[in-house]
N, CA, C and O atoms as CSV, one atom per row, in Angstrom:
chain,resi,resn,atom,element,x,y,z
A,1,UNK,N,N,66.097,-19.719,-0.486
A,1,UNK,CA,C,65.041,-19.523,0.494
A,1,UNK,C,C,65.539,-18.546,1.550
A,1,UNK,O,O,66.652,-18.582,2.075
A,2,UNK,N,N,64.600,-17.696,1.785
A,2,UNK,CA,C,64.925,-16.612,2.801
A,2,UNK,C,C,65.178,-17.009,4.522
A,2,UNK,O,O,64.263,-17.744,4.894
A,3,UNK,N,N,65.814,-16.818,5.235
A,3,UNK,CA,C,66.027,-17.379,6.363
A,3,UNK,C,C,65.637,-16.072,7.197
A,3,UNK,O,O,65.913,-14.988,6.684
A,4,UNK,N,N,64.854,-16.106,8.775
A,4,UNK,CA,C,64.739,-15.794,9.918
A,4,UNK,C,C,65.257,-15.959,10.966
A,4,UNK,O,O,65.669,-17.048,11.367
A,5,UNK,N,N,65.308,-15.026,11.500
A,5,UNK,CA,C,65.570,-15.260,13.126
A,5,UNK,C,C,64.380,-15.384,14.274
A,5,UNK,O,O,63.409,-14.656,14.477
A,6,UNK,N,N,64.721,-16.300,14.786
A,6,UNK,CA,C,63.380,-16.376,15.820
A,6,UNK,C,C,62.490,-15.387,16.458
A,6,UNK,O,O,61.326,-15.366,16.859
A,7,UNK,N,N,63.644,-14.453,16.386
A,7,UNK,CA,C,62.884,-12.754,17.026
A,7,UNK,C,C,61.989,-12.074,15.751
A,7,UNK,O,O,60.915,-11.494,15.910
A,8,UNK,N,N,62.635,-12.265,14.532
A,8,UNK,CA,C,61.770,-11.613,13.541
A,8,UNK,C,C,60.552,-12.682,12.895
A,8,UNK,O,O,59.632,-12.124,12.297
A,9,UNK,N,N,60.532,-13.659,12.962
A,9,UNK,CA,C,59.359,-14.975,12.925
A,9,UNK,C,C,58.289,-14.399,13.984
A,9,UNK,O,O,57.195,-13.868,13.794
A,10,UNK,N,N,58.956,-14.678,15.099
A,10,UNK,CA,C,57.841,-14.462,15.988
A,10,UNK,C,C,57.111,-12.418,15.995
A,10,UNK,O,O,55.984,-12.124,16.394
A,11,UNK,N,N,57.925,-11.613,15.568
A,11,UNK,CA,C,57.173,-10.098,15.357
A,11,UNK,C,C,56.589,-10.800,14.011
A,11,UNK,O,O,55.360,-10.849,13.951
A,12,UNK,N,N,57.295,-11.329,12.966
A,12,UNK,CA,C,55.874,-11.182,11.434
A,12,UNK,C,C,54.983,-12.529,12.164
A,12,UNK,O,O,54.074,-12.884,11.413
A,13,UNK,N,N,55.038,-13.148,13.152
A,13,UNK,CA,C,53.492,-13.859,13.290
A,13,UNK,C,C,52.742,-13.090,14.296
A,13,UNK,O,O,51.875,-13.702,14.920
A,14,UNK,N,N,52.920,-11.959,14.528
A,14,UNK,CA,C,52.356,-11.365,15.526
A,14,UNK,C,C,51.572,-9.750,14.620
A,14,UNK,O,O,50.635,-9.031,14.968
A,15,UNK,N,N,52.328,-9.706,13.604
A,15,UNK,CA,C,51.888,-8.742,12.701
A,15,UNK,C,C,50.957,-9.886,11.615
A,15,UNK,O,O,49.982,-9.455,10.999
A,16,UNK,N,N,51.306,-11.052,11.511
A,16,UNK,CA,C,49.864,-12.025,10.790
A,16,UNK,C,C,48.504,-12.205,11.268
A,16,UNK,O,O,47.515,-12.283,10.539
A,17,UNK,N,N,48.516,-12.274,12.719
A,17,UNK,CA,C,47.560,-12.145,13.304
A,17,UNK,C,C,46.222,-11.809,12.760
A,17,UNK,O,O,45.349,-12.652,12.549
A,18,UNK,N,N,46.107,-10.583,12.550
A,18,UNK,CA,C,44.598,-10.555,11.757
A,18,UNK,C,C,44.661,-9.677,10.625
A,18,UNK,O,O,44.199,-8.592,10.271
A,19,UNK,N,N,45.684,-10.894,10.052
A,19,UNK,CA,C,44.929,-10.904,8.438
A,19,UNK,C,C,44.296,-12.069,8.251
A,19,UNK,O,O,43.904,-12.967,8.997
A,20,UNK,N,N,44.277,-11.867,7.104
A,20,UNK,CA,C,42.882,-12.958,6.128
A,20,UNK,C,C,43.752,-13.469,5.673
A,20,UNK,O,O,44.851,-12.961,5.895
A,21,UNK,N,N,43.688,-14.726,4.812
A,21,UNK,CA,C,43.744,-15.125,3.719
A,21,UNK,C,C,44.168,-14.479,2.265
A,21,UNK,O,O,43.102,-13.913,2.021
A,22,UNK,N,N,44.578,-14.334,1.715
A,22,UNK,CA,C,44.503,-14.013,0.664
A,22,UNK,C,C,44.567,-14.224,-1.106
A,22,UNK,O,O,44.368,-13.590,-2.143
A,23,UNK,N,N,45.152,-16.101,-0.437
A,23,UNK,CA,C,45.655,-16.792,-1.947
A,23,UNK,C,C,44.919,-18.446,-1.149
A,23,UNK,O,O,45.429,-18.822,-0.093
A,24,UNK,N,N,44.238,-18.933,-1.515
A,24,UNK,CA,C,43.667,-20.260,-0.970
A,24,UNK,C,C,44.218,-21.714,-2.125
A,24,UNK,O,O,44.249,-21.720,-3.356
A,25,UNK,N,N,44.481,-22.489,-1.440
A,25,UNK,CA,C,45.073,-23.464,-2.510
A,25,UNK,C,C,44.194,-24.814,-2.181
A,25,UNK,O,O,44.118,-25.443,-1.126
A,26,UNK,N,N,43.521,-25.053,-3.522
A,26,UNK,CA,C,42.423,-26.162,-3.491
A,26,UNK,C,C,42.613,-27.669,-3.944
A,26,UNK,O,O,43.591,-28.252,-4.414
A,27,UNK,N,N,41.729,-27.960,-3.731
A,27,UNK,CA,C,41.810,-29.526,-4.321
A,27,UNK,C,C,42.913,-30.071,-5.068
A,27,UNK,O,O,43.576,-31.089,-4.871
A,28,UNK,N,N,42.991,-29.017,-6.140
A,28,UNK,CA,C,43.775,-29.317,-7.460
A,28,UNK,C,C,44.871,-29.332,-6.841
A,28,UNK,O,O,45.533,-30.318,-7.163
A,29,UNK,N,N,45.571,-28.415,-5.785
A,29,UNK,CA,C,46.911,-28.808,-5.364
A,29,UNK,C,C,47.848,-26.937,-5.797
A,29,UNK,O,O,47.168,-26.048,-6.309
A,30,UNK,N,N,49.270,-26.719,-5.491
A,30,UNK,CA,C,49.734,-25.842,-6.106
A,30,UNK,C,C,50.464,-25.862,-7.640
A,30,UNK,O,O,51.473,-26.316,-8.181
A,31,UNK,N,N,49.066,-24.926,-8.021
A,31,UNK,CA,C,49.514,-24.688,-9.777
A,31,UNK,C,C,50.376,-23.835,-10.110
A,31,UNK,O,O,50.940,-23.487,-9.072
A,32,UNK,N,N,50.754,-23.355,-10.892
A,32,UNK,CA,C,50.892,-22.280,-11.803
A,32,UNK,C,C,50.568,-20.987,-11.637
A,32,UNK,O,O,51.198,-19.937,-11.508
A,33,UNK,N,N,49.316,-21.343,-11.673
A,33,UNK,CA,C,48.394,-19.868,-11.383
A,33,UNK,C,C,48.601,-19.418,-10.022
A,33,UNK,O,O,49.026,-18.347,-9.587
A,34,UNK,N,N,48.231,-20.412,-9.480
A,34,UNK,CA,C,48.172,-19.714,-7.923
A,34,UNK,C,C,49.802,-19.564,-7.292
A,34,UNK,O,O,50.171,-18.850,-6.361
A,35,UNK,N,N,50.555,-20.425,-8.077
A,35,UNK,CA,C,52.148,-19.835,-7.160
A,35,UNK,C,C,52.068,-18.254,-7.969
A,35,UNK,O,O,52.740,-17.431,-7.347
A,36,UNK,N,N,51.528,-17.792,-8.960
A,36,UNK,CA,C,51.836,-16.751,-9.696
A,36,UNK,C,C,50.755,-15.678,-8.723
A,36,UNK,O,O,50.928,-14.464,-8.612
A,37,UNK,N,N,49.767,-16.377,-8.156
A,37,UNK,CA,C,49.117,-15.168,-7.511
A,37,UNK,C,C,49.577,-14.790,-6.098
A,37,UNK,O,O,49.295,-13.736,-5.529
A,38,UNK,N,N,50.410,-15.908,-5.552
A,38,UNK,CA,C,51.075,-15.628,-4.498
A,38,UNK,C,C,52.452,-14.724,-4.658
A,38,UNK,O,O,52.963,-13.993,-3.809
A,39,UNK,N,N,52.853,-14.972,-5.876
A,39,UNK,CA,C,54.057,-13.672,-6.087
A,39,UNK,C,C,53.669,-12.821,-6.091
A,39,UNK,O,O,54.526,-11.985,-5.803
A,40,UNK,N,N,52.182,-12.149,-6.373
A,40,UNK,CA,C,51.721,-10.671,-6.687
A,40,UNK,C,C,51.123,-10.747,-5.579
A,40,UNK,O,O,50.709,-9.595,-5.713
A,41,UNK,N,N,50.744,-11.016,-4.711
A,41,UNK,CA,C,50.256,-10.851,-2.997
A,41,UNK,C,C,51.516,-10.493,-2.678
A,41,UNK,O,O,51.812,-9.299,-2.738
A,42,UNK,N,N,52.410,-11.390,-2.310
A,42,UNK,CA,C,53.986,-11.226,-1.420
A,42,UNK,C,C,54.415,-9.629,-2.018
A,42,UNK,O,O,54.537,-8.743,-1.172
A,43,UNK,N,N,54.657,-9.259,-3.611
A,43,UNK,CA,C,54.346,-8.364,-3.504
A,43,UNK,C,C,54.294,-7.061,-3.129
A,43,UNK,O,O,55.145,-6.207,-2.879
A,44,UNK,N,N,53.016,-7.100,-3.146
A,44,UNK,CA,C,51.806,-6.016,-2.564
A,44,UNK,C,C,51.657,-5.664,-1.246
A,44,UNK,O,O,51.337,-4.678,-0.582
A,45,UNK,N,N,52.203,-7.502,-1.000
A,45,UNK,CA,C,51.587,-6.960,0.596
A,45,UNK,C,C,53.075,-7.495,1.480
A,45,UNK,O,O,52.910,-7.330,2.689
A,46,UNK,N,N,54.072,-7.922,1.232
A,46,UNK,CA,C,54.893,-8.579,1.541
A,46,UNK,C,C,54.727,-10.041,2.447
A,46,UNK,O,O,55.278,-11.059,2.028
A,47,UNK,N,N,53.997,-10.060,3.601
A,47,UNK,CA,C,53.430,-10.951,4.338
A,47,UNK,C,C,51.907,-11.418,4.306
A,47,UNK,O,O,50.928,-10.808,4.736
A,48,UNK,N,N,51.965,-12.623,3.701
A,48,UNK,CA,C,50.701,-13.330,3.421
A,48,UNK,C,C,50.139,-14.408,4.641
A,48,UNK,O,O,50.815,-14.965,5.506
A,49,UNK,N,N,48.892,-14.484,4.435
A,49,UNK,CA,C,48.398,-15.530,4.861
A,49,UNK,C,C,47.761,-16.649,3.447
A,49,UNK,O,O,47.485,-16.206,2.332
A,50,UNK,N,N,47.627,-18.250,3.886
A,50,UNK,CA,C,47.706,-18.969,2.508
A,50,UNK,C,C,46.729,-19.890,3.219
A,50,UNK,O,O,47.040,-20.463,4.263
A,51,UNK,N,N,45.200,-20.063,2.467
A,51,UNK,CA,C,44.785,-21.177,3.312
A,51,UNK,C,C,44.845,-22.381,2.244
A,51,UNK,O,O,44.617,-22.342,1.035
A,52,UNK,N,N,45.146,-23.245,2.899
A,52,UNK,CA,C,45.177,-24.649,1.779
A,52,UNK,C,C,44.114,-25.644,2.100
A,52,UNK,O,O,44.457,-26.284,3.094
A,53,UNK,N,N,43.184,-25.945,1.731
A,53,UNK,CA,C,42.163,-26.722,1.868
A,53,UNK,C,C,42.643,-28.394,1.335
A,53,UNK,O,O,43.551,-28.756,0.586
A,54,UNK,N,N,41.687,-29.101,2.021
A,54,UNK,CA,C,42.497,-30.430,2.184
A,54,UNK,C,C,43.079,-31.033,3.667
A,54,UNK,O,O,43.607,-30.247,4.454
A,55,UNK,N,N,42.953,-32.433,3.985
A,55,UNK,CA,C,43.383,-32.487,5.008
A,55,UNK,C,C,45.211,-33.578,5.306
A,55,UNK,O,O,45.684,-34.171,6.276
A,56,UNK,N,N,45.501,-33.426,4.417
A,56,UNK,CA,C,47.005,-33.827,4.709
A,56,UNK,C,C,48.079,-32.836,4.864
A,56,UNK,O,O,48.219,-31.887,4.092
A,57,UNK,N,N,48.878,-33.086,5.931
A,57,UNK,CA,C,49.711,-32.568,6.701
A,57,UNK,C,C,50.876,-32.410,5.868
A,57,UNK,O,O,51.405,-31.386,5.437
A,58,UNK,N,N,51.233,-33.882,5.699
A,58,UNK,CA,C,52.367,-33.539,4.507
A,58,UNK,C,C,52.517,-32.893,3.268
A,58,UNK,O,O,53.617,-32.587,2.807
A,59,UNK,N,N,51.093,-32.608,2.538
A,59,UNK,CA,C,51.119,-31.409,1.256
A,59,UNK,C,C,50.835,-30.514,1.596
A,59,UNK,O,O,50.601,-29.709,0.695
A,60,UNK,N,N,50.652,-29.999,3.024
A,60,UNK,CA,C,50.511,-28.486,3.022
A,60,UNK,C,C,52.434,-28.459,3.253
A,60,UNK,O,O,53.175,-27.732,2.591
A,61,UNK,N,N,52.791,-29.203,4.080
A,61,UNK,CA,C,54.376,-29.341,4.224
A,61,UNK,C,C,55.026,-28.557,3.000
A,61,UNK,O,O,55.551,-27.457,2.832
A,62,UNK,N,N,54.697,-29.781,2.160
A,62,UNK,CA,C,55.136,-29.729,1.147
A,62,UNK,C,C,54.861,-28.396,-0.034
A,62,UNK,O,O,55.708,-27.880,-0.763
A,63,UNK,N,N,53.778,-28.151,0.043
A,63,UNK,CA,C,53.209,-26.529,-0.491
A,63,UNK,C,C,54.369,-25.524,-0.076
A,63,UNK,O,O,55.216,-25.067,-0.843
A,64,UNK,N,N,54.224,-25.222,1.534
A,64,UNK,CA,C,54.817,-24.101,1.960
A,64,UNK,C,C,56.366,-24.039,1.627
A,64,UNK,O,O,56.911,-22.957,1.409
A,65,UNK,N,N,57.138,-25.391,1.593
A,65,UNK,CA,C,58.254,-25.448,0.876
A,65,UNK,C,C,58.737,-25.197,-0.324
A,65,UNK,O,O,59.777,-24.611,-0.625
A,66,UNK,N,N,57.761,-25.768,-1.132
A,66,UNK,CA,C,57.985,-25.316,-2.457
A,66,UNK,C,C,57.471,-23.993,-3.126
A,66,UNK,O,O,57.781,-23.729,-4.288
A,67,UNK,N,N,56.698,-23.183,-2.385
A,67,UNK,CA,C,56.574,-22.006,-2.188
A,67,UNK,C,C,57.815,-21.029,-1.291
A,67,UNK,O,O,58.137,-19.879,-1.589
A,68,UNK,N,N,58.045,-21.365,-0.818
A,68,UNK,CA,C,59.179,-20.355,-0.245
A,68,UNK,C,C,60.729,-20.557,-1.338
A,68,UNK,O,O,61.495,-19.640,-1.635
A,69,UNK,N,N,60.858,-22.092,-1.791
A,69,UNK,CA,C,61.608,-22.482,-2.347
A,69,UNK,C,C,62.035,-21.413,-4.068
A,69,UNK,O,O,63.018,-20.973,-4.664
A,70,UNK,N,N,60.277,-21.472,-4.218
A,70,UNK,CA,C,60.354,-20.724,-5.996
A,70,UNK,C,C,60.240,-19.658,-5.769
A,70,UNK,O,O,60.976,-18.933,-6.440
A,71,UNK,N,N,59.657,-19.213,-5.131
A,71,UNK,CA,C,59.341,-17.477,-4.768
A,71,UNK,C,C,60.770,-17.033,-3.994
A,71,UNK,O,O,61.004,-15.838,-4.171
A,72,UNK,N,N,61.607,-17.609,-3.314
A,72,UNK,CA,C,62.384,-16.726,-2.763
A,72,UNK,C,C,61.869,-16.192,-1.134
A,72,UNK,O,O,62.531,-15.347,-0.531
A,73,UNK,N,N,60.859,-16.686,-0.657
A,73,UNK,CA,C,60.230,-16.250,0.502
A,73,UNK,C,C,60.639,-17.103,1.428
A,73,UNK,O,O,61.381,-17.980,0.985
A,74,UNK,N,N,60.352,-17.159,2.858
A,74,UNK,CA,C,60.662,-17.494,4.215
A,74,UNK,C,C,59.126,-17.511,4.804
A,74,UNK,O,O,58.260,-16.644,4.921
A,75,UNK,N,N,59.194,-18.790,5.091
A,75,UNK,CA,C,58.001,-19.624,5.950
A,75,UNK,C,C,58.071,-18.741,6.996
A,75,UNK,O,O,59.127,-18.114,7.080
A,76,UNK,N,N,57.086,-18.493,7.948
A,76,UNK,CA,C,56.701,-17.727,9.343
A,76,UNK,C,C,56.012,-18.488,10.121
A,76,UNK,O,O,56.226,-18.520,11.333
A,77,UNK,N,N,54.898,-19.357,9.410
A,77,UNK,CA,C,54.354,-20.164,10.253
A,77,UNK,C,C,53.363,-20.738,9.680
A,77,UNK,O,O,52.731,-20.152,8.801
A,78,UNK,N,N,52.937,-22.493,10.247
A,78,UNK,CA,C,52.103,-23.397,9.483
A,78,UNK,C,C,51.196,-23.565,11.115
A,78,UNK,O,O,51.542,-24.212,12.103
A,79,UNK,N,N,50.179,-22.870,10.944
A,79,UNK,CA,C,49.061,-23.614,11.247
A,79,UNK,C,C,47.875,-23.429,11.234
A,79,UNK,O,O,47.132,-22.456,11.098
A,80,UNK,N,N,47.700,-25.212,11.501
A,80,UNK,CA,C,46.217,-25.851,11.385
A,80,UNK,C,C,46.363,-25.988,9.499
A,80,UNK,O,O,47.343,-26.413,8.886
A,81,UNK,N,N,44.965,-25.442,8.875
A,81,UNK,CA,C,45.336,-25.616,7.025
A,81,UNK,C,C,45.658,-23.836,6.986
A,81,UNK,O,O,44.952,-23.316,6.122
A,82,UNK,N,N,46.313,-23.091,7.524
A,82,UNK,CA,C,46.889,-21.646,7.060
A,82,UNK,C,C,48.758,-21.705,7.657
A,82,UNK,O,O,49.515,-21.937,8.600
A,83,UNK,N,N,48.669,-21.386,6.565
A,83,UNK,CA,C,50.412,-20.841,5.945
A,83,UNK,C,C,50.480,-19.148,6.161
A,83,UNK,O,O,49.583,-18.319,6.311
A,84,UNK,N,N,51.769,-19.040,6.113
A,84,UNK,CA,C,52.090,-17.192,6.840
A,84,UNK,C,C,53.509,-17.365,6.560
A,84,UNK,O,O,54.326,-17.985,7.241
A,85,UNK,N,N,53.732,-16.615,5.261
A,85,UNK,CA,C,54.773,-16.445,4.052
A,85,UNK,C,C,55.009,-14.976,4.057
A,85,UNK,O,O,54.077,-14.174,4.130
A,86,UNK,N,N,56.558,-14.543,3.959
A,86,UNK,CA,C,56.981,-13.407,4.444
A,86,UNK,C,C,58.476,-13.780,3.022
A,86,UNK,O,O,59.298,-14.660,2.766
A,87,UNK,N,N,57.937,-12.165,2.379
A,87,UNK,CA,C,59.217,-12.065,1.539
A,87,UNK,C,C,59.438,-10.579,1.324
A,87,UNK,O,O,58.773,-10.040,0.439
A,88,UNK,N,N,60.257,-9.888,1.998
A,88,UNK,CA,C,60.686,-8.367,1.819
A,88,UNK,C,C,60.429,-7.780,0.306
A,88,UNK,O,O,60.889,-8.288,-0.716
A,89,UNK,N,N,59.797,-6.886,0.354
A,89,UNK,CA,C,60.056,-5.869,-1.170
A,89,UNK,C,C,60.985,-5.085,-1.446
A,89,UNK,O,O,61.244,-4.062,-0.812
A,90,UNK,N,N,61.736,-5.611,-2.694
A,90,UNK,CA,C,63.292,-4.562,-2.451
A,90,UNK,C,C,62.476,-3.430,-2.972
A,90,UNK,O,O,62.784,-2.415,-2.346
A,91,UNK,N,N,61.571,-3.197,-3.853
A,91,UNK,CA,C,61.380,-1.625,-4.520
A,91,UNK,C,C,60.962,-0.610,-3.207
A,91,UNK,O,O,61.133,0.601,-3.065
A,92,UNK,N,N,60.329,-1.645,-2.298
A,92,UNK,CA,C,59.772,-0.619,-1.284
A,92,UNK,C,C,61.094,-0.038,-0.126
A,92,UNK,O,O,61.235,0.936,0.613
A,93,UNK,N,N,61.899,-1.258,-0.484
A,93,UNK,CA,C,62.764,-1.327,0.687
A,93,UNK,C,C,64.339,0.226,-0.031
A,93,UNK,O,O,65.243,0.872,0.497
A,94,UNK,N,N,63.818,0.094,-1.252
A,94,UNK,CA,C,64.655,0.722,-1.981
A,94,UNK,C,C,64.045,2.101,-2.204
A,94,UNK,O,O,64.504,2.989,-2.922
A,95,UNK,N,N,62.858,2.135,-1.419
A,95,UNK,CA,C,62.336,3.880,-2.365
A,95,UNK,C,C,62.206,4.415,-0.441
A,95,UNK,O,O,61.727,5.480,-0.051
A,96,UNK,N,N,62.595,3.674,0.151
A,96,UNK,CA,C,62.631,4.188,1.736
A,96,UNK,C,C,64.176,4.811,1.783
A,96,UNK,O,O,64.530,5.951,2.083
A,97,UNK,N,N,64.692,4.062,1.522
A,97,UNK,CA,C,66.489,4.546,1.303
A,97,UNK,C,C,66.958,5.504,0.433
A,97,UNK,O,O,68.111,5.935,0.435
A,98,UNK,N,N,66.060,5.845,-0.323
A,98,UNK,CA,C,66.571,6.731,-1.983
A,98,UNK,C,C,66.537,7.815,-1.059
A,98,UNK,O,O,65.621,8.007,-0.259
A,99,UNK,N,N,68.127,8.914,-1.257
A,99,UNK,CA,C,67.995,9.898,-0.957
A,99,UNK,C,C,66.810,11.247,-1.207
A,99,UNK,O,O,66.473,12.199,-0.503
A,100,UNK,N,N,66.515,10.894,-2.211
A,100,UNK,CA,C,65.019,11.793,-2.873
A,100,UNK,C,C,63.881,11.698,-1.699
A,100,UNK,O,O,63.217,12.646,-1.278
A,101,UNK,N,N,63.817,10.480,-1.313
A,101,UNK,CA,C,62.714,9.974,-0.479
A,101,UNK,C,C,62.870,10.764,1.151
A,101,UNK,O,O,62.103,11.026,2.076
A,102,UNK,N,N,64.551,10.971,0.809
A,102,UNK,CA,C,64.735,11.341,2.557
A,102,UNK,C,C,64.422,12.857,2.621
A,102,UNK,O,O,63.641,13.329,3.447
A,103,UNK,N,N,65.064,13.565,1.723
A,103,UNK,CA,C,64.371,14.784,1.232
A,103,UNK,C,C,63.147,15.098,1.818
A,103,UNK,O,O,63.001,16.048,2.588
A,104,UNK,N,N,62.409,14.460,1.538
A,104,UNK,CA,C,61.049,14.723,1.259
A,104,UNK,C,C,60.375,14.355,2.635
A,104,UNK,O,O,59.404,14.911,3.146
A,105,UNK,N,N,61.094,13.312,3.112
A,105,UNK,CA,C,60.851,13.384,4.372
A,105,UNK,C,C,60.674,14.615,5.635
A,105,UNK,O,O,59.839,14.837,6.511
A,106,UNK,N,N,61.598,15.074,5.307
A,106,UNK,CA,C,62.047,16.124,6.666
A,106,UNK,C,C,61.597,17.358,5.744
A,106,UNK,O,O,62.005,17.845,4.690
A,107,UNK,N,N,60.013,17.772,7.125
A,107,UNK,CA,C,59.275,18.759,6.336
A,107,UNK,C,C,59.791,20.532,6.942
A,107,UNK,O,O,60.710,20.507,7.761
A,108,UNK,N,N,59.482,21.336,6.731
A,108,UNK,CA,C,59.526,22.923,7.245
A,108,UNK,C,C,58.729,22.638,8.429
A,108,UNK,O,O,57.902,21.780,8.738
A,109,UNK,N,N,59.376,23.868,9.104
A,109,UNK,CA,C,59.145,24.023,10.362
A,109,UNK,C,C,57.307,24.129,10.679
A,109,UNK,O,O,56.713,24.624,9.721
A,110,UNK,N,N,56.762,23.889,11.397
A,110,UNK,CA,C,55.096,24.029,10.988
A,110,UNK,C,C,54.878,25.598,11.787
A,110,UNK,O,O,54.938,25.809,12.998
A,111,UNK,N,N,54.705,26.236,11.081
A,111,UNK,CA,C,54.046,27.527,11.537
A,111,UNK,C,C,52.040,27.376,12.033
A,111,UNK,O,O,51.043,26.760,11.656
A,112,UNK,N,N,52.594,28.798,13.488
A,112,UNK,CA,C,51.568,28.945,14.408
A,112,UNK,C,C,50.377,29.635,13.975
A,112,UNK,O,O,50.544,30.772,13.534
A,113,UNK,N,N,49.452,29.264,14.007
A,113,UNK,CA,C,48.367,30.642,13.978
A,113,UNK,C,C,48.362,31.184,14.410
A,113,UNK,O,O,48.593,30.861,15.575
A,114,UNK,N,N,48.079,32.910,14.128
A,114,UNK,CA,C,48.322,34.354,14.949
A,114,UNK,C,C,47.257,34.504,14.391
A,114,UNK,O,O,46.821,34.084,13.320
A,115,UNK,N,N,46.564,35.557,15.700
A,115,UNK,CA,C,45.407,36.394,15.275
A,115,UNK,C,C,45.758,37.785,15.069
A,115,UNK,O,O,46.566,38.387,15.777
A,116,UNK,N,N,45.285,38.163,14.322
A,116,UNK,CA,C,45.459,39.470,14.175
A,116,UNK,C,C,44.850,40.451,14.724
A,116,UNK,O,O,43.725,40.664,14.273
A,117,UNK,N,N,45.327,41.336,15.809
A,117,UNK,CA,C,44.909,42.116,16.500
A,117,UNK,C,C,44.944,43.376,15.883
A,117,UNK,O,O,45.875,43.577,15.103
A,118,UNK,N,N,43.867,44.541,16.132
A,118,UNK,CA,C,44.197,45.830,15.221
A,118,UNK,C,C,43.411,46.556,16.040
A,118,UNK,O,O,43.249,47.759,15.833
């Protein structure tokens, strides 16, 4: 399970803010399917929001644990029935660092418009 520091918890719940939802966990409880659709959110998007419908305290507990647990992710924050799950992307984190990438970064000088006088 991924661990935080209080300073970076509190910036990704401040960057959760207004998102949505994006993976909702129902009646049935956490399946299969849906821990599998929360790996392809985390992802995509790295930081999720998770609403879990239902009103016990202890299985959403228990959700967000065993979600951070299988996925490899770090809890950000439980509240009310929404979860806010944060797991870094190495490909992204890895195509920011690739020297190719830095390249490409740092563009030519931007040239001025001249009018042409005659």
């Amino acid at each position: 399970m991924l661990q935080l520091s209080s300073a970076q918890r509190a910036e990704l719940r401040a960057h959760a803010h207004g998102l949505n939802p994006v993976v909702s966990i129902s009646e049935s409880g956490l399946t299969e399917s849906v821990l599998k659709e929360i790996d392809v959110c985390l992802k995509a998007h790295e930081l999720i929001k998770i609403r879990v419908y239902g009103d016990s305290r202890e299985n959403r507990l228990s959700f967000l644990e065993t979600i951070c647990q299988t996925l490899g992710a770090a809890a950000v924050q439980h509240i009310g029935k929404l979860l806010v799950v944060y797991r870094p992307n190495e490909e992204k984190a890895a195509a920011k660092t690739s020297p190719a990438n830095e390249r490409s970064s740092r563009s030519a000088p931007r040239r001025t418009k001249r009018s042409f006088q005659g």
